[in-house]
C-alpha positions as CSV (number, residue, x, y, z in Angstrom):
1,X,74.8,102.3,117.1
2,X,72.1,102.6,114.7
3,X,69.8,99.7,113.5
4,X,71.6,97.5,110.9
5,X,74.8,99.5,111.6
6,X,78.0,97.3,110.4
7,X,80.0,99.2,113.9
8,X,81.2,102.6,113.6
9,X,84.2,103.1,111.4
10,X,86.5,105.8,113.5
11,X,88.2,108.2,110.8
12,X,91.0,110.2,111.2
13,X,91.8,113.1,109.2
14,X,87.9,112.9,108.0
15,X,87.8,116.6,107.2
16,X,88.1,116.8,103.2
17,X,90.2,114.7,100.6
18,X,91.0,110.7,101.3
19,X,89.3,110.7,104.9
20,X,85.9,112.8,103.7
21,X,85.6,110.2,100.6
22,X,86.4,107.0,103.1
23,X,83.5,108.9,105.9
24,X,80.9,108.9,102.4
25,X,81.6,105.4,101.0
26,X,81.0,103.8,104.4
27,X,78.5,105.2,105.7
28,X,76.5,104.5,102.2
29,X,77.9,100.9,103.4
30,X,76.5,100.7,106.7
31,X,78.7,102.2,109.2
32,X,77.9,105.0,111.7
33,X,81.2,107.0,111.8
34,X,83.3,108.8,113.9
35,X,85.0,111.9,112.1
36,X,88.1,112.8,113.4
37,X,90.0,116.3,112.0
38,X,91.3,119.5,113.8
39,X,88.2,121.9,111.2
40,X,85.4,121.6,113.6
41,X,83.3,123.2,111.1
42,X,84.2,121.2,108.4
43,X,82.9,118.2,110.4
44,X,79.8,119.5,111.6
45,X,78.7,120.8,107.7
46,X,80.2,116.7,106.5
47,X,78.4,115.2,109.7
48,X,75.2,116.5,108.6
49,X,75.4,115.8,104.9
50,X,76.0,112.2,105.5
51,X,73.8,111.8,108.5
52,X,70.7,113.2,105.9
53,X,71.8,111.0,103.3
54,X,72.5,107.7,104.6
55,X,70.7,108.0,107.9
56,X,73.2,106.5,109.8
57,X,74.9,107.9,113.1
58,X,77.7,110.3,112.8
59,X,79.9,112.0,115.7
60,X,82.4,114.2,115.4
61,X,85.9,115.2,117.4
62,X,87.7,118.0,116.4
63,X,91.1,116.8,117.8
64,X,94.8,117.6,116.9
65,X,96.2,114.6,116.7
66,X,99.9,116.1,116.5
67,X,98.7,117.1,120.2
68,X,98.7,114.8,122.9
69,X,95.4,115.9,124.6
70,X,93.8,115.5,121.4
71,X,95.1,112.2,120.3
72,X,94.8,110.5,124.2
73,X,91.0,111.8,123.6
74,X,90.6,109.3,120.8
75,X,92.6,106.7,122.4
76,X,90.8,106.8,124.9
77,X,87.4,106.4,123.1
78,X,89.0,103.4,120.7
79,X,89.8,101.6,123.9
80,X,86.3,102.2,125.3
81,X,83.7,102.0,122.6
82,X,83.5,98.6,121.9
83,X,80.9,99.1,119.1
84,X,83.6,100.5,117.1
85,X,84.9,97.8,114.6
86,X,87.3,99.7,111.8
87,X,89.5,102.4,112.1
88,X,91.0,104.5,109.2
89,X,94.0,105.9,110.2
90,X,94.2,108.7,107.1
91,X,95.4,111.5,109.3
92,X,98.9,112.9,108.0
93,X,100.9,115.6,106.7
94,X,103.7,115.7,103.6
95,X,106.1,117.7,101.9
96,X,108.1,117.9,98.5
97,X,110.9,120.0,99.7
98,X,114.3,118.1,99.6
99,X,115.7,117.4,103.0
100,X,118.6,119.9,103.4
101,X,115.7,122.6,102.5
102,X,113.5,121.4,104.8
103,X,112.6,122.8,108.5
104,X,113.7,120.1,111.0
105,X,111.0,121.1,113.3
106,X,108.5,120.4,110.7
107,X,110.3,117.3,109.8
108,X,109.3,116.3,113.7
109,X,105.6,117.3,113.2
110,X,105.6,114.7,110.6
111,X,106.7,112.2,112.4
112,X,104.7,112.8,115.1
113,X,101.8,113.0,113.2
114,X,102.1,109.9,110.6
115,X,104.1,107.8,112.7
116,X,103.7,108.6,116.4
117,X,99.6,109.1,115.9
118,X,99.0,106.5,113.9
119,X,101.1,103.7,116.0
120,X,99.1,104.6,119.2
121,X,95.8,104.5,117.5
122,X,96.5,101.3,116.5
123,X,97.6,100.0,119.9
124,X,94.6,101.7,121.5
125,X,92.0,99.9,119.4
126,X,94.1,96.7,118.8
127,X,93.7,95.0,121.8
128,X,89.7,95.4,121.7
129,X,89.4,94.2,118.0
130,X,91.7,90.9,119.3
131,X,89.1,90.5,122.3
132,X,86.1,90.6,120.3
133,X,87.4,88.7,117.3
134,X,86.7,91.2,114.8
135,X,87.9,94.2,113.5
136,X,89.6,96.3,110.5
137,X,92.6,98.6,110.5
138,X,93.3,100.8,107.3
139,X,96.4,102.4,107.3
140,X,96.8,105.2,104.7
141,X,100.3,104.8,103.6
142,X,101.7,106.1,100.8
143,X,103.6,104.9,97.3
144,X,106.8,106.9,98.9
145,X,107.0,104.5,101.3
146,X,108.7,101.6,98.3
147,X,109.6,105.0,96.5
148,X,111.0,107.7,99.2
149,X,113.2,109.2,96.0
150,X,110.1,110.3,94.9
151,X,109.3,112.7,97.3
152,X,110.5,114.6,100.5
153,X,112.9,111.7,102.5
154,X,111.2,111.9,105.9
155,X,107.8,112.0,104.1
156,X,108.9,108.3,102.6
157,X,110.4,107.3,105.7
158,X,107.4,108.1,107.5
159,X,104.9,106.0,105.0
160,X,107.6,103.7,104.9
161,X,106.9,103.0,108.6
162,X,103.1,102.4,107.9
163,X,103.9,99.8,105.4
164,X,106.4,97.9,107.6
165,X,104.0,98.1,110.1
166,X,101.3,96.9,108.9
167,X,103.1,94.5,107.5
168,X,104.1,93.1,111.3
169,X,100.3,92.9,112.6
170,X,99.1,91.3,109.4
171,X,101.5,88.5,111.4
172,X,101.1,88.9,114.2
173,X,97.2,89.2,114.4
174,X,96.9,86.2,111.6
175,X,94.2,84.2,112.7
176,X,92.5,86.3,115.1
177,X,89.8,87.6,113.2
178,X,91.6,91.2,112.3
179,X,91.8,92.2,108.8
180,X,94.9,94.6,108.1
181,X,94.7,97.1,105.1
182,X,98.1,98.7,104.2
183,X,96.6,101.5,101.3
184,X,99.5,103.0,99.2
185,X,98.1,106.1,97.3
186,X,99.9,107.9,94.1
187,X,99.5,111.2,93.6
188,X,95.8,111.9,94.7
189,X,94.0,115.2,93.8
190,X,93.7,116.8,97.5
191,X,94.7,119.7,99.3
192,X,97.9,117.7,100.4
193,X,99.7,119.4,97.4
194,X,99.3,122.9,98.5
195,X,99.9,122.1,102.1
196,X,103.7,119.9,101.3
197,X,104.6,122.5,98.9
198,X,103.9,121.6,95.8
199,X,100.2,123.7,94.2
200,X,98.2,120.2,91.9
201,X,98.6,122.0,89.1
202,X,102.0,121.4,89.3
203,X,102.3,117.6,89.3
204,X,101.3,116.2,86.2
205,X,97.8,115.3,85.9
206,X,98.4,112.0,84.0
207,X,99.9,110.7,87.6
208,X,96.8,111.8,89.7
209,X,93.9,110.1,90.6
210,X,90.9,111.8,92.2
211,X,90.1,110.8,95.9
212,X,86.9,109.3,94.9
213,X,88.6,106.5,92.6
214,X,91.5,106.0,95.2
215,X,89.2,105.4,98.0
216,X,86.6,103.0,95.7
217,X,89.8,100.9,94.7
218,X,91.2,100.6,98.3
219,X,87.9,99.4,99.6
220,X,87.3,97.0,96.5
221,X,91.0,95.9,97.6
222,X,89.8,95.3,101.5
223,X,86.9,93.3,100.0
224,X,88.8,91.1,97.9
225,X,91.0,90.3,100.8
226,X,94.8,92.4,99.5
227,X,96.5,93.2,102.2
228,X,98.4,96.1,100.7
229,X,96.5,98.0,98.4
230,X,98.4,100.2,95.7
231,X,95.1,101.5,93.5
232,X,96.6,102.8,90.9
233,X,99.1,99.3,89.9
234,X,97.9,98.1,86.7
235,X,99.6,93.9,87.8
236,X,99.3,93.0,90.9
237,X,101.8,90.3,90.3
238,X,104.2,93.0,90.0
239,X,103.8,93.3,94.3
240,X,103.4,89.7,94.3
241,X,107.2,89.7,92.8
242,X,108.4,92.2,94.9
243,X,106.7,90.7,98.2
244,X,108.3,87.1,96.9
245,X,111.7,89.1,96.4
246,X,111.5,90.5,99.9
247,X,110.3,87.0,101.5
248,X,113.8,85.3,99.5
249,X,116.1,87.7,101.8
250,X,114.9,86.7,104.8
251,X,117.0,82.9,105.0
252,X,120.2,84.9,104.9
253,X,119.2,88.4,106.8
254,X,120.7,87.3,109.8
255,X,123.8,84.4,110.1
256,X,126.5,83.9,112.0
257,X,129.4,84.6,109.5
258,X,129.9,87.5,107.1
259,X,128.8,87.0,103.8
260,X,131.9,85.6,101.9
261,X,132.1,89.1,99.2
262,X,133.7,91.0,102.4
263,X,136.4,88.7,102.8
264,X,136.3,89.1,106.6
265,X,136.4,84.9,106.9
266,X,139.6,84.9,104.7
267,X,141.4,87.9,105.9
268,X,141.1,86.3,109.2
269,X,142.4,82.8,108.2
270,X,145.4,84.9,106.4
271,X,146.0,87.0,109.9
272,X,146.1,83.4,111.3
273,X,148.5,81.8,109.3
């Protein structure tokens, strides 16, 4: 760790777009990183840049994290290194295509990817954050996940997961000294487009934002204290109305009767009769 470091930030999918922008923005904040991406090269050329510019200390691990040597490598490191202090899970794949066009097996990569990854980073540098009372996860979820009509359905599902679970360690870490960042990205002008399908220049450009400006409004939302982070939502009453809408079900989520519109109570007092 370098002189004055604030910890080293650990950043998955650190190659280009959303991850590159996070590695820049923190480093110029303080952090010595860790760059995590499959593009070896990439990392090296970005590594450098930074490490010139900021001065601070930057590793790199070209890992597949849809892989499980790769990702138990950078478990293994977030469970050993305590001098790591936030971890930016960004890693992840999409796609446009509607399901019944869409190749199950890739459907599984997803998952494995956005879900499977992301959950066992999370556990693997958890525990070490709760023991030295201090620590920040960013999860890089996605708009799909309140709007999975929008896009590919196991895409939404997927970012739908991050959400819920951040969601449950924001509870269940309360008051341990963990700060929990759920980010929820529009459309963002990287190379995710080409790769889920769907070339930029084919979404409209009045939806996108550049990575720069998503990544500076996500980490103005971590220093402000949101917990979910949407940068492009002009109110954010509007998610304080749909959190308080979503906090109102939970009374009646679970009872021990039916709710009275299915008539199961009074069908069974007529079958009784």
């Amino acid at each position: 760790m370098t002189e004055n470091s604030k910890g080293t930030a650990l950043i998955t999918g650190a190659s280009s777009g959303i991850g590159a922008v996070y590695a820049d923005r923190l480093s110029r904040r303080g952090y010595d990183l860790i760059l995590v991406a499959r593009n070896r090269a990439r990392l090296m050329d970005l590594a450098k840049h930074l490490a010139d510019e900021t001065g601070r200390a930057v590793e790199v691990i070209a890992a597949d994290l849809g892989q499980k040597g790769g990702l138990a490598e950078v478990e293994t490191l977030l469970r050993a290194d305590a001098g790591i202090t936030m971890l930016v899970n960004n890693a992840g794949v999409g796609a446009t295509d509607p399901l019944l066009a869409s190749d199950i097996d890739k459907m599984e990569e997803m998952l494995t990817l956005n879900v499977n990854a992301l959950t066992r980073l999370t556990y693997a540098a958890a525990p070490g954050f709760v023991t030295r009372g201090a620590g920040t996860v960013i999860n890089i979820a996605s708009i799909a996940g309140v709007a999975p009509e929008r896009l590919n359905g196991v895409y939404g599902a997927s970012k739908a997961f991050v959400l819920a679970f951040s969601l449950s360690l924001q509870s269940e870490l309360a008051g341990k000294g963990i700060r929990v960042q759920a980010v929820l990205p529009g459309a963002t002008a990287t190379d995710f487009w080409s790769i889920a399908g769907t070339p930029l220049e084919h979404v409209p450009s009045e939806i996108v934002m550049s990575a720069e400006d998503m990544v500076d409004a996500a980490l103005a939302g971590l220093e402000i204290g949101e917990q979910v982070t949407i940068p492009s939502l002009p109110d954010i009453g509007d998610w304080a109305a749909y959190e308080a809408a979503r906090q109102k079900l939970m009374p009646n989520l679970s009872r021990s009767v039916p709710a009275s519109r299915y008539g199961v109570e009074r069908n069974k007092r007529l079958l009784s009769a």
